[in-house]
N, C-alpha and C positions, 0 to 999 in steps of 0.2 A: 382525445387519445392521450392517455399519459407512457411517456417516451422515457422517462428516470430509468435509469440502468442500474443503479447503484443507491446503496443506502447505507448513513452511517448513524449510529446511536452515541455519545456520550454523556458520562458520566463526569463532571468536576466537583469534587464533591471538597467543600464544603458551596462553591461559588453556582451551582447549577450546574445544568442537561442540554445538549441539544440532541432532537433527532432531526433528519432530513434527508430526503431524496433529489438524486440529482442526477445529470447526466455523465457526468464527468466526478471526481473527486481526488483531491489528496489533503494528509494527514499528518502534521509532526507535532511526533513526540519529542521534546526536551526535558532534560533533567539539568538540576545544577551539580556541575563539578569544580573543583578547584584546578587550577591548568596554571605553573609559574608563579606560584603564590596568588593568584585571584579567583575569585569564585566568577562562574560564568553561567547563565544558560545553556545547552548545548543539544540541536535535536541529535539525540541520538537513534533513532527509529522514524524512515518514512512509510507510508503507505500510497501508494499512486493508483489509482481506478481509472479507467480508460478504455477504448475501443484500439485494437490492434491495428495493423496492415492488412491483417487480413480476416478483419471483422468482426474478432472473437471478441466477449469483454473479457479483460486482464485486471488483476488486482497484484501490486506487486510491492514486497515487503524489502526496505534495504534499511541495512545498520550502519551507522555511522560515529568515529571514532576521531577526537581530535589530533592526534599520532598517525592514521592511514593518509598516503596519498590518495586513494581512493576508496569509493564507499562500496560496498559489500550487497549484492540480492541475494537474501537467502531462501525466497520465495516467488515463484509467479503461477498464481493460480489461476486457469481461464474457464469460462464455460466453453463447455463443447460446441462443435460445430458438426453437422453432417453431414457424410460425406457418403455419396452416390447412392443416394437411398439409403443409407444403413444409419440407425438411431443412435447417435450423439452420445455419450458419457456426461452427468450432468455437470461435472469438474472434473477438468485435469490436472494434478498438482504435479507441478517440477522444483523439486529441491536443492536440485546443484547450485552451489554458488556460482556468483559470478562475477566480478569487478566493474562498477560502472560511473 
């Protein structure tokens, strides 16, 4: 039985690809910026995959800023879930931010 909930594809190009499926996943994105006169790495986009509290898979997208005390969801996407017999939504997307 394959149990992967989740799957990610990349692209680094010029360095190579990976694809892969998995149970669980997260993802940063870094860029370099200058911060203080020095150049640094810096992720500034996470992506987090996982099983909820309450059992839904969740995919959740936050920004990140070397000036915020805190970092930013601007995304959590879940599959649906059904609820007393009545057929699921295949995603539910919530756009609110939120600080975390």
């Amino acid at each position: 039985m394959d149990d992967r909930k989740f799957e990610v594809r990349c692209n680094a190009m010029p360095n190579g690809h990976l694809q892969v499926k998995a149970q669980a996943l997260s993802v940063g994105v870094g860029q370099l910026i200058r911060k203080d006169g020095t150049e640094e790495m810096w992720q500034s986009v996470l992506v987090i995959c996982e099983d909820d509290e309450d059992g839904q898979l969740t995919t959740k997208v936050i920004v990140c800023h070397p000036d915020w005390e805190q970092n930013l969801q601007i995304a959590c996407i879940r599959s649906g879930k059904p609820e007393s017999g009545k057929p699921a939504p295949a995603l539910e997307i919530d756009l609110k931010s939120a600080h975390v």
